[in-house]
Backbone bond lengths (Angstrom), bond angles and torsions (degrees), N, CA, C in turn:
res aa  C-N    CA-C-N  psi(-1)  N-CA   C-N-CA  omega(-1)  CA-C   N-CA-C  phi
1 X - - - 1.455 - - 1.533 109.10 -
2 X 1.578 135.99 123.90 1.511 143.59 -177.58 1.685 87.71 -59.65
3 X 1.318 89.38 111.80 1.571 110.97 131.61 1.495 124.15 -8.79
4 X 1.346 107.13 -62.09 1.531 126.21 -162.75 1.775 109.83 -79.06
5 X 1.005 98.93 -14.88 1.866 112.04 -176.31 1.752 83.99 -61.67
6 X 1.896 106.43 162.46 0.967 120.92 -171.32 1.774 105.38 -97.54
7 X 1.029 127.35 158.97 1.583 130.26 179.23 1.698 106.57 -44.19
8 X 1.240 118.47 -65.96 1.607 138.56 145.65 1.968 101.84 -15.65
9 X 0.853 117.62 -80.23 1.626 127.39 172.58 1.425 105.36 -33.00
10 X 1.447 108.83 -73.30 1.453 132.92 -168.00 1.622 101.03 -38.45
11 X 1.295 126.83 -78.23 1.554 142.02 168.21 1.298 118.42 -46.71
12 X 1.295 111.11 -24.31 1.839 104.66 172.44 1.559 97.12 -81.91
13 X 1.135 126.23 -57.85 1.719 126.49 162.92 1.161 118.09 -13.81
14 X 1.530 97.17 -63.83 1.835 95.96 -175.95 1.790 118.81 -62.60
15 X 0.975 78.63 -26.52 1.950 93.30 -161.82 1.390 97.96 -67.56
16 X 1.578 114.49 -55.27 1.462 120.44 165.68 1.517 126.86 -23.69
17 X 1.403 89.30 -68.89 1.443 116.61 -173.39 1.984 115.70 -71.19
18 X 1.592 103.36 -15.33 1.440 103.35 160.72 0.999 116.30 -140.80
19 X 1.705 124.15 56.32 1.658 139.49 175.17 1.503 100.75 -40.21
20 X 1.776 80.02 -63.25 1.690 98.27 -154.14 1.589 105.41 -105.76
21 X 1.360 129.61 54.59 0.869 154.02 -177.84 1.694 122.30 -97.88
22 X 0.905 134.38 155.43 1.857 114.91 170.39 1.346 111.10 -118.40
23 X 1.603 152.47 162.68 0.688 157.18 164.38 1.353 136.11 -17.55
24 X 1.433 114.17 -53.98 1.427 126.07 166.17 2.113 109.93 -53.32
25 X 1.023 104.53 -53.76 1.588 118.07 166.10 1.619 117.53 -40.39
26 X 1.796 115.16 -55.40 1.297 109.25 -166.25 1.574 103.76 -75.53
27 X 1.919 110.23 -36.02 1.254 108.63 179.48 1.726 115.91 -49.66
28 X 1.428 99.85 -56.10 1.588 119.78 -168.64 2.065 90.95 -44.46
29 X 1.616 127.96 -67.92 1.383 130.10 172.32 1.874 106.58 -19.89
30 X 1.298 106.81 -67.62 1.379 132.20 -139.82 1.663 100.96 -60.09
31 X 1.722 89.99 -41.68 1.784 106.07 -175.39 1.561 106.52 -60.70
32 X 1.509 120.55 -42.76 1.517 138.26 -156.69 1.288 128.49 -118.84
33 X 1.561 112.33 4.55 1.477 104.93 -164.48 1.953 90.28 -106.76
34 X 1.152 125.14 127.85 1.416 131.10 168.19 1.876 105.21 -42.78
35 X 1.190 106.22 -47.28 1.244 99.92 -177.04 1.677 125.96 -59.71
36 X 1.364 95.72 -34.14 1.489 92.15 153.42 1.589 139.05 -50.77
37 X 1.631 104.24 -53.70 0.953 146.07 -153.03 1.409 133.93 28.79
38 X 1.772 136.29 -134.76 1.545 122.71 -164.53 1.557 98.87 -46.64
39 X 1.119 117.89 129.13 1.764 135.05 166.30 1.811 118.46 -95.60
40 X 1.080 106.76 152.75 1.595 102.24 162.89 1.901 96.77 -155.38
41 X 1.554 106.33 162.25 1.377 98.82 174.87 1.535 101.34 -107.78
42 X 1.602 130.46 165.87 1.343 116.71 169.44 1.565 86.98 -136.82
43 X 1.293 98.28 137.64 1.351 118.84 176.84 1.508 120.78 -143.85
44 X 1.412 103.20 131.47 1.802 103.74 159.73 1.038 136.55 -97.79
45 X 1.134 113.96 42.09 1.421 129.78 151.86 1.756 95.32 65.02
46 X 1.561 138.65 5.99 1.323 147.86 -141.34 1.484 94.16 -88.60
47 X 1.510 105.16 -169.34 1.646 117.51 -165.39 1.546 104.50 -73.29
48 X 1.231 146.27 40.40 1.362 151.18 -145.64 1.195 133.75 160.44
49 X 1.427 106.97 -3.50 1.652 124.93 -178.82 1.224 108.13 -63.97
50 X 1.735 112.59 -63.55 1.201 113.71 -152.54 2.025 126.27 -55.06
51 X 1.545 95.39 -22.26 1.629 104.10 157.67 1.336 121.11 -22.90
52 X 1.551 101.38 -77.53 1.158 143.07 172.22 1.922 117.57 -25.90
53 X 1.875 84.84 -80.02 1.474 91.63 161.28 1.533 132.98 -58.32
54 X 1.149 87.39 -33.08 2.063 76.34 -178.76 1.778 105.86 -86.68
55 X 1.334 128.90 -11.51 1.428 121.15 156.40 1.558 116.17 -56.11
56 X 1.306 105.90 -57.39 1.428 99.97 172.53 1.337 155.11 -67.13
57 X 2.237 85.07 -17.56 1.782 111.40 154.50 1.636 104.51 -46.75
58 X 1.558 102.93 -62.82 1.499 112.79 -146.77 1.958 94.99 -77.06
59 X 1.173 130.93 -19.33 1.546 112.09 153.35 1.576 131.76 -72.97
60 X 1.375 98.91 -50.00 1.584 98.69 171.43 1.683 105.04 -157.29
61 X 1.328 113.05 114.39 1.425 116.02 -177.41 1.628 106.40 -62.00
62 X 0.881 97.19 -26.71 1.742 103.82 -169.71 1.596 119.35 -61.67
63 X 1.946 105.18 -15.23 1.101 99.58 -177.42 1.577 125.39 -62.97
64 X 1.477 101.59 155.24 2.268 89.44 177.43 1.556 111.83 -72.32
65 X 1.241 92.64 136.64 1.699 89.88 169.72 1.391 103.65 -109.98
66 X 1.307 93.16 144.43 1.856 91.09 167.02 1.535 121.43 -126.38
67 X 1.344 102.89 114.64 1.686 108.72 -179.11 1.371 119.85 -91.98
68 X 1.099 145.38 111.88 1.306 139.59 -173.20 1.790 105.51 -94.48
69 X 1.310 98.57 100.22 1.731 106.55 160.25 1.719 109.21 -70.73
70 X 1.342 104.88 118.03 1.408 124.00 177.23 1.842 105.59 -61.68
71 X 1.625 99.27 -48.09 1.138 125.69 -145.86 1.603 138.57 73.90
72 X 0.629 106.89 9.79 1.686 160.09 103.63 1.548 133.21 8.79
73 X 0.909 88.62 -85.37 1.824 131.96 -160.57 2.195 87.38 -38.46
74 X 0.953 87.06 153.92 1.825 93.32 178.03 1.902 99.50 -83.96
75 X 1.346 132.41 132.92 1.734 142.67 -168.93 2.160 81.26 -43.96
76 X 1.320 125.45 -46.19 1.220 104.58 -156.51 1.298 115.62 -68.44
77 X 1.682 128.97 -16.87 1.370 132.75 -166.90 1.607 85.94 -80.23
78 X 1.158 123.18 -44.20 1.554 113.69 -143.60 1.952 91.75 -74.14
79 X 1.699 106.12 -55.06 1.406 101.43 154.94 1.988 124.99 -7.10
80 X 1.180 57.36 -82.72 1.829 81.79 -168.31 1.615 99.40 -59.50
81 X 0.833 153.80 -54.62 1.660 150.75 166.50 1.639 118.80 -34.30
82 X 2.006 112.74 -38.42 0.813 110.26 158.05 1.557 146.07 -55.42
83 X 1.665 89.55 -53.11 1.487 119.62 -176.85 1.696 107.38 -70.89
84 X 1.004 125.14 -21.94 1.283 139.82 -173.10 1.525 95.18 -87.20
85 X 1.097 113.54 -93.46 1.563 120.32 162.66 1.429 123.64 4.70
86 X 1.053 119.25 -51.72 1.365 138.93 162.42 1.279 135.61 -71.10
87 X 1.500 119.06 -39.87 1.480 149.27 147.07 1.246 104.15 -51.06
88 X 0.986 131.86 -18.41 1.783 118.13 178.51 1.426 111.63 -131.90
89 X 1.412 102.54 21.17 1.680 99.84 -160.52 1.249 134.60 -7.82
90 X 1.757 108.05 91.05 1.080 140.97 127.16 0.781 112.56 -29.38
91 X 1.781 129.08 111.08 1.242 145.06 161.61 1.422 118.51 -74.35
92 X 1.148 137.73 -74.64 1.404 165.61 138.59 1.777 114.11 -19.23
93 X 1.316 138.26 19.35 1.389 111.60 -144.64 1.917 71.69 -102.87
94 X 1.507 94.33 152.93 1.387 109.84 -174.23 1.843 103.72 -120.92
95 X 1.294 111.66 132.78 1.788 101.96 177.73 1.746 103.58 -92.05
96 X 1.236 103.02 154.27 1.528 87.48 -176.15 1.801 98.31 -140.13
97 X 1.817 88.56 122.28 2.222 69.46 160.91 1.643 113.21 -164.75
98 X 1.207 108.43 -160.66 1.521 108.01 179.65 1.882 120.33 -58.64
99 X 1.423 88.52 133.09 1.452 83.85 -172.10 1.704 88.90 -78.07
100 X 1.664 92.01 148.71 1.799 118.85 -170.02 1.981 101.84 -52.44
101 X 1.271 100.40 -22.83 2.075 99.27 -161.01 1.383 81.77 -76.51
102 X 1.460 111.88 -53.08 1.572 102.82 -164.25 1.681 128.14 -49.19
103 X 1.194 93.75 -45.41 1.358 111.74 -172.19 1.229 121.43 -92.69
104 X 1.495 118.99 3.12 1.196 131.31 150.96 1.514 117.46 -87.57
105 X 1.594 111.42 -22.18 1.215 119.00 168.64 1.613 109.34 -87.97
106 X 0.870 150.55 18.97 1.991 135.25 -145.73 1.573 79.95 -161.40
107 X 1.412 130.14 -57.12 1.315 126.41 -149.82 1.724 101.72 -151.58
108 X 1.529 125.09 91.28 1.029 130.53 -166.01 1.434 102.21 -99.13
109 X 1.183 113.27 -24.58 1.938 111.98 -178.12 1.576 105.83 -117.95
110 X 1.113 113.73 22.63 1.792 132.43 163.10 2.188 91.74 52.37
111 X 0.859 119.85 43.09 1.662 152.26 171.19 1.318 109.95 -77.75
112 X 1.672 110.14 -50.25 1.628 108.79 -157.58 1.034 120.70 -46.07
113 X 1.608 132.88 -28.70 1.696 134.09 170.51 1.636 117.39 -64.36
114 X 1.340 105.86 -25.44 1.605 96.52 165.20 1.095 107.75 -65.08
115 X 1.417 123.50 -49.53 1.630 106.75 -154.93 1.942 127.83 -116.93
116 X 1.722 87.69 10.86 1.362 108.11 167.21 1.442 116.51 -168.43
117 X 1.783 118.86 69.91 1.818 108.47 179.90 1.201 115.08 -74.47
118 X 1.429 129.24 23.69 1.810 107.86 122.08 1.111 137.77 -99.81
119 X 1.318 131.21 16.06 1.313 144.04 -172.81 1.699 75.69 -104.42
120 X 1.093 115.12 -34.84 1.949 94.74 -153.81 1.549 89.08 -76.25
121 X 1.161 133.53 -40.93 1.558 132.76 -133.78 1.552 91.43 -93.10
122 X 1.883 114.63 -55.52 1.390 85.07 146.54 1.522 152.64 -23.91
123 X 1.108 96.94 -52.30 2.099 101.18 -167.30 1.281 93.23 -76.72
124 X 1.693 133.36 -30.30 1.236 117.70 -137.55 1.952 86.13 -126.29
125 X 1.249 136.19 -21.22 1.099 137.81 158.61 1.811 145.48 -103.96
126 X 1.227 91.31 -49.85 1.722 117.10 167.55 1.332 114.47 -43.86
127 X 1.698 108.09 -79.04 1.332 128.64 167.32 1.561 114.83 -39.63
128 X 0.870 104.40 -61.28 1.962 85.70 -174.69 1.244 102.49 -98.90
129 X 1.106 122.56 -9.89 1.947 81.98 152.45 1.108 138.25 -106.77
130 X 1.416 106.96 17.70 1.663 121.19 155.92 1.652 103.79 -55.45
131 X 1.885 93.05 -66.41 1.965 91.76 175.61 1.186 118.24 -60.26
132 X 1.601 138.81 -9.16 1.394 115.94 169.37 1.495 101.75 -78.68
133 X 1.415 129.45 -23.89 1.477 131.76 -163.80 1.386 96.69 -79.00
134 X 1.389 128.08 -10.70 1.367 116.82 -160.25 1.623 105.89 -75.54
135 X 1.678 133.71 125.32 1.280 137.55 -167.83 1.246 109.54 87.85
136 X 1.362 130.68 22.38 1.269 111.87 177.91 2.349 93.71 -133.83
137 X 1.375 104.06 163.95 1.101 85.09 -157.08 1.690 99.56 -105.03
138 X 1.324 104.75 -20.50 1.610 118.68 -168.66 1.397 87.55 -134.71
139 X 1.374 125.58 169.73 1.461 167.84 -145.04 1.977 108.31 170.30
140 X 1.750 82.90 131.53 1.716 102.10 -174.44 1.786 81.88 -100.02
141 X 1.383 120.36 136.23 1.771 136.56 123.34 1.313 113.41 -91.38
142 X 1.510 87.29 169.03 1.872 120.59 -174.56 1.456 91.32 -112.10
143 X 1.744 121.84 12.09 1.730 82.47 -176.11 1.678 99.75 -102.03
144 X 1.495 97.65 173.60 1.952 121.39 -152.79 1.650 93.00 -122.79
145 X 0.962 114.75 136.60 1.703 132.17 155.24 1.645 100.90 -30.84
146 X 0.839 137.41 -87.72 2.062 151.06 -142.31 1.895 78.62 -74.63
147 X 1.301 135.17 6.09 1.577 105.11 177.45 1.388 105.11 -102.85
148 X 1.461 135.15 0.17 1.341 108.12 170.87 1.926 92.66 -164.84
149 X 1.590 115.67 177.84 1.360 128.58 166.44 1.746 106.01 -54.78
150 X 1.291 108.68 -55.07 1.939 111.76 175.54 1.042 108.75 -59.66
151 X 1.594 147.13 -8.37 1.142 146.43 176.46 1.119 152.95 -88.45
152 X 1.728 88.87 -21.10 1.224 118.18 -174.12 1.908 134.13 -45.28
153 X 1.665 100.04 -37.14 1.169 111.82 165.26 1.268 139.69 -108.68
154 X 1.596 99.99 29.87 1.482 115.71 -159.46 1.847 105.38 -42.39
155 X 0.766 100.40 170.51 1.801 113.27 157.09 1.374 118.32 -148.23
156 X 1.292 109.78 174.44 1.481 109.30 179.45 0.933 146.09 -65.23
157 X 1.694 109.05 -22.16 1.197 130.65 -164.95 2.132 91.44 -151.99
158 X 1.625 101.22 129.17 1.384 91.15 174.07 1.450 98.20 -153.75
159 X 1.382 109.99 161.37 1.806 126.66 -173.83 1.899 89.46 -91.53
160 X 1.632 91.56 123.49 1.391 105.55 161.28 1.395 99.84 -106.05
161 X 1.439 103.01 119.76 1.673 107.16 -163.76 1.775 98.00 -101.66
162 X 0.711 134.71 11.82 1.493 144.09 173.49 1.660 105.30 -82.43
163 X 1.187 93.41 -42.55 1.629 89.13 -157.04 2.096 96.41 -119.26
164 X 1.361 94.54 -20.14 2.138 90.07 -173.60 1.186 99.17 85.28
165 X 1.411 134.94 7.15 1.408 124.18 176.16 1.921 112.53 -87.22
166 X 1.363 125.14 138.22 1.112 120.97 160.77 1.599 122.19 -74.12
167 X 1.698 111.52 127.19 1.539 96.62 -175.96 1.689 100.68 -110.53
168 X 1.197 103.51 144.32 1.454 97.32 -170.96 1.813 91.87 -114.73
169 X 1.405 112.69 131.47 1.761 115.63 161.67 1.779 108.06 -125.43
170 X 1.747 77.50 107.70 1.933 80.33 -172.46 1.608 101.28 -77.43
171 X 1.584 123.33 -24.59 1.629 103.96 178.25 1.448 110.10 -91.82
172 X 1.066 109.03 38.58 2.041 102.96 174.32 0.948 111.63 -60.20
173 X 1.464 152.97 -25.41 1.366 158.29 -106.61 1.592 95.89 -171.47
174 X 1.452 122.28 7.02 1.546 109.62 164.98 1.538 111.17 -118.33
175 X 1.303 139.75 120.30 1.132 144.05 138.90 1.780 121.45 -8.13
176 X 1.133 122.72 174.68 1.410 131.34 -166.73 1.616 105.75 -95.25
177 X 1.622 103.84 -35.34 1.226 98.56 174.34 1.419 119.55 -94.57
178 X 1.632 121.57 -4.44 1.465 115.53 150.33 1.705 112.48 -49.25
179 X 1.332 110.64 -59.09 1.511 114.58 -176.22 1.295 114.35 -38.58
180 X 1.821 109.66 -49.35 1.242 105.06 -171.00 1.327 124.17 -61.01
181 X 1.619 107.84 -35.21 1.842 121.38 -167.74 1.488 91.54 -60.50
182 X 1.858 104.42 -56.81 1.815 95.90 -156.11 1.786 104.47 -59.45
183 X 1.760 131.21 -41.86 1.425 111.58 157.02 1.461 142.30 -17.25
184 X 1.928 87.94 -52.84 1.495 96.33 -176.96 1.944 104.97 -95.12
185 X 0.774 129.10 1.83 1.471 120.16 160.76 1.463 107.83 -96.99
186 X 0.960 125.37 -24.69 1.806 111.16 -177.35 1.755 97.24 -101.95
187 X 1.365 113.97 22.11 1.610 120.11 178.08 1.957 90.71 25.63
188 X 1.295 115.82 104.49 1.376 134.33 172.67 1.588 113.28 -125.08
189 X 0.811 118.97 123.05 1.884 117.87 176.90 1.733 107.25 -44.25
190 X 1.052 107.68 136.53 1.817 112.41 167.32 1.417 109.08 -86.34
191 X 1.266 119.98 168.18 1.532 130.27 177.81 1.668 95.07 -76.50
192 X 1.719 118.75 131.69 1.299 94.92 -173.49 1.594 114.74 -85.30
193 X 1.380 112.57 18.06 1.376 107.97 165.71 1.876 132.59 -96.70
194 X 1.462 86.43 0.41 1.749 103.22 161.38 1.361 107.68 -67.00
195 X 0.936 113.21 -27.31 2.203 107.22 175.58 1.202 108.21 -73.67
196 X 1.454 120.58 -35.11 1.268 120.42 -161.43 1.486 102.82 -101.01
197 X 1.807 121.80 38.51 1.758 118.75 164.83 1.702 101.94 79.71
198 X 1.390 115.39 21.23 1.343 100.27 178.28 2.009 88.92 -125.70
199 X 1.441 98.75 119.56 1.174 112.54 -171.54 1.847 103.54 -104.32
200 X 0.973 116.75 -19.31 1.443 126.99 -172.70 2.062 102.03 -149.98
201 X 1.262 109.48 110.75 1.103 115.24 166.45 1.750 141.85 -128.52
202 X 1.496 109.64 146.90 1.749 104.35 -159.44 1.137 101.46 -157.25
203 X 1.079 150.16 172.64 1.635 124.35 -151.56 1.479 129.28 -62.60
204 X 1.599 121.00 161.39 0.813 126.65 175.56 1.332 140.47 -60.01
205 X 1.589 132.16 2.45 1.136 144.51 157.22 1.741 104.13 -89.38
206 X 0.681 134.66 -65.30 1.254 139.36 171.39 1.800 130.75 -85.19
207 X 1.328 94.52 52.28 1.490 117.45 177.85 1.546 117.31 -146.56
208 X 1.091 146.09 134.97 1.459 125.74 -158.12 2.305 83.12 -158.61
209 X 0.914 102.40 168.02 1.606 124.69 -175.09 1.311 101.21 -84.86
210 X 1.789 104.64 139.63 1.961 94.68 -165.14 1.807 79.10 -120.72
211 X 1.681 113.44 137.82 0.935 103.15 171.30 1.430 136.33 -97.92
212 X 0.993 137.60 -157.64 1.815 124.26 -163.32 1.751 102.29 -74.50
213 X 1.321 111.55 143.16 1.259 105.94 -171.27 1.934 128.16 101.35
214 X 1.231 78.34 -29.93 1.685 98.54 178.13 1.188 136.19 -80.64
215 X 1.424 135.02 104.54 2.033 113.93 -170.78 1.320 106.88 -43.63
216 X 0.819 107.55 130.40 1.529 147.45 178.66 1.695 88.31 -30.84
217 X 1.751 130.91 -65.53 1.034 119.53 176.12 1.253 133.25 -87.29
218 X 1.913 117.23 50.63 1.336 138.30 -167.96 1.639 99.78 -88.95
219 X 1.701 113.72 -23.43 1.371 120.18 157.05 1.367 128.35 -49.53
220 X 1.042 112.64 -57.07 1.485 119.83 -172.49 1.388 115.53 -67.41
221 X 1.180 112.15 110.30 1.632 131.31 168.58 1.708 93.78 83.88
222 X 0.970 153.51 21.90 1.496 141.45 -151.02 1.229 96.91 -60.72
223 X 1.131 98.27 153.42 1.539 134.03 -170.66 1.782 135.18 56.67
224 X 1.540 88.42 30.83 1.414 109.75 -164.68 1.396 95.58 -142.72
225 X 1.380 104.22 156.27 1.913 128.33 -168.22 1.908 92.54 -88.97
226 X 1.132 121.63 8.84 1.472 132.93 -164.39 1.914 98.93 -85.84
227 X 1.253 140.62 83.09 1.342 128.41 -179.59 1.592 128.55 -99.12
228 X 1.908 85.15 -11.18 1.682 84.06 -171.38 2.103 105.74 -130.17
229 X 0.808 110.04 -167.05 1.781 88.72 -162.49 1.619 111.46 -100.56
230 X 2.380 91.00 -30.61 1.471 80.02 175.35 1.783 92.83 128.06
231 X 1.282 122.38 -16.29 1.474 133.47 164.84 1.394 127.59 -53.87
232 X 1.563 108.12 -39.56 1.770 130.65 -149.03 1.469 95.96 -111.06
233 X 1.079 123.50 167.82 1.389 121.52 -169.99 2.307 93.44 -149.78
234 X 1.009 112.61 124.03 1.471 103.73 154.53 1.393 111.31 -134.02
235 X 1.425 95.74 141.98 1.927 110.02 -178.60 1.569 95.23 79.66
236 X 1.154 145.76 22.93 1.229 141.90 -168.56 1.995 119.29 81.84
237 X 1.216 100.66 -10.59 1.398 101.12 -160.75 1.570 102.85 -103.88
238 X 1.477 124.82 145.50 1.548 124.70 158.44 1.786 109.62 -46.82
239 X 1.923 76.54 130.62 1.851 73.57 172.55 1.834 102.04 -106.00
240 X 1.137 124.04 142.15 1.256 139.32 -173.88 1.296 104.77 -136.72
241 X 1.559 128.25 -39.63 1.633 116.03 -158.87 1.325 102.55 -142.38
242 X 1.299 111.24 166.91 1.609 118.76 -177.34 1.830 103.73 -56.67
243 X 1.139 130.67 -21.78 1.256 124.03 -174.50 1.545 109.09 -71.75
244 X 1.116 118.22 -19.51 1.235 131.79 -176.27 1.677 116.32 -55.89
245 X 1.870 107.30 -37.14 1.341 99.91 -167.84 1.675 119.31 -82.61
């Protein structure tokens, strides 16, 4: 692929060139192709990660992962991030979080999600993992088309025009019950709060049990136009709310 093609160019190329491609393929590209170039994965360790993670164990353990501790997080994610972590040896796994000035400055009585969850998700997500992203040129997600209105047309490969970074999502194109089979054929541990009605999880103040019948992300933020955390960007802009798509 020329060098000289534009970022915009670069990602329509790829996408082309792995329409009809499957997951294991775009990851296997994403890890090795220069045109991508420096990679990292970021993951929350959430009800659906581990897919994710153990594809990228079984290509190259060495890749960086990046976990962002909210501080936050419910004792079982952080659990489970460890034990997992280890179970797939993760070479590279990086912790990531609010630097202490900030968040002693932004949120001094750890409050800020009552009374503004985008100010919090910022201070406590956005922000540092922009600075863990800083030097790297692409970033791998776990997110899928069928998980939200912003999602709908995911692709595999897309221009985050905010930042010039390439984001690559090798499971855009798998369903919930793909996730589930490849879990249950590579027998992988579940998050142990998927038993307990949490189908989609992100911290523990702002995560609640979705009951039968419910999209899966009827948890997150309930009762608010709030769907996305504040990480992802489309059209250049943070996506946070259904207006976004």
């Amino acid at each position: 692929m020329p060098r000289d093609l534009s970022l915009e160019d670069r990602v329509a190329a790829l996408n082309d060139r792995y329409r009809h491609h499957g997951a294991t393929a775009v990851l296997q590209r994403a890890l090795k192709d220069p045109e991508v170039g420096r990679i990292a994965m970021v993951s929350s360790f959430g009800a659906e990660s581990v897919a994710l993670l153990h594809l990228v164990s079984v290509i190259d353990k060495s890749t960086p992962v990046l976990f962002i501790d909210t501080e936050m997080l419910f004792p079982e994610t952080l659990t489970y991030q460890s034990e997992l972590s280890a179970r797939l040896n993760l070479r590279n796994m990086r912790i990531v979080r609010a630097r202490p000035d900030r968040t002693l400055a932004l949120d001094p009585d750890g409050r800020l999600h009552t009374r503004d969850t985008d100010a919090c998700c910022a201070l406590r997500k956005t922000e540092p993992l922009q600075r863990a992203l800083a030097g790297y040129d692409s970033w791998i997600t776990g997110r899928k088309r069928y998980q939200g209105t912003t999602r709908t047309a995911l692709e595999f490969f897309e221009v985050e025009e905010a930042t010039g970074r390439i984001k690559v999502n090798p499971l855009a194109h798998w369903t919930s019950g793909d996730v589930q089979d490849y879990i249950a054929e590579n027998r992988l541990p579940k998050h142990p709060l998927v038993a307990r009605g949490y189908p989609s999880i992100g911290c523990a103040p702002c995560t609640s049990p979705v009951a039968d019948g419910e999209d899966p992300r009827a948890g997150r933020w309930r009762d608010s136009e709030k769907e996305e955390c504040g990480i992802h960007f489309v059209d250049g802009k943070i996506v946070r709310g259904k207006s976004a798509a």
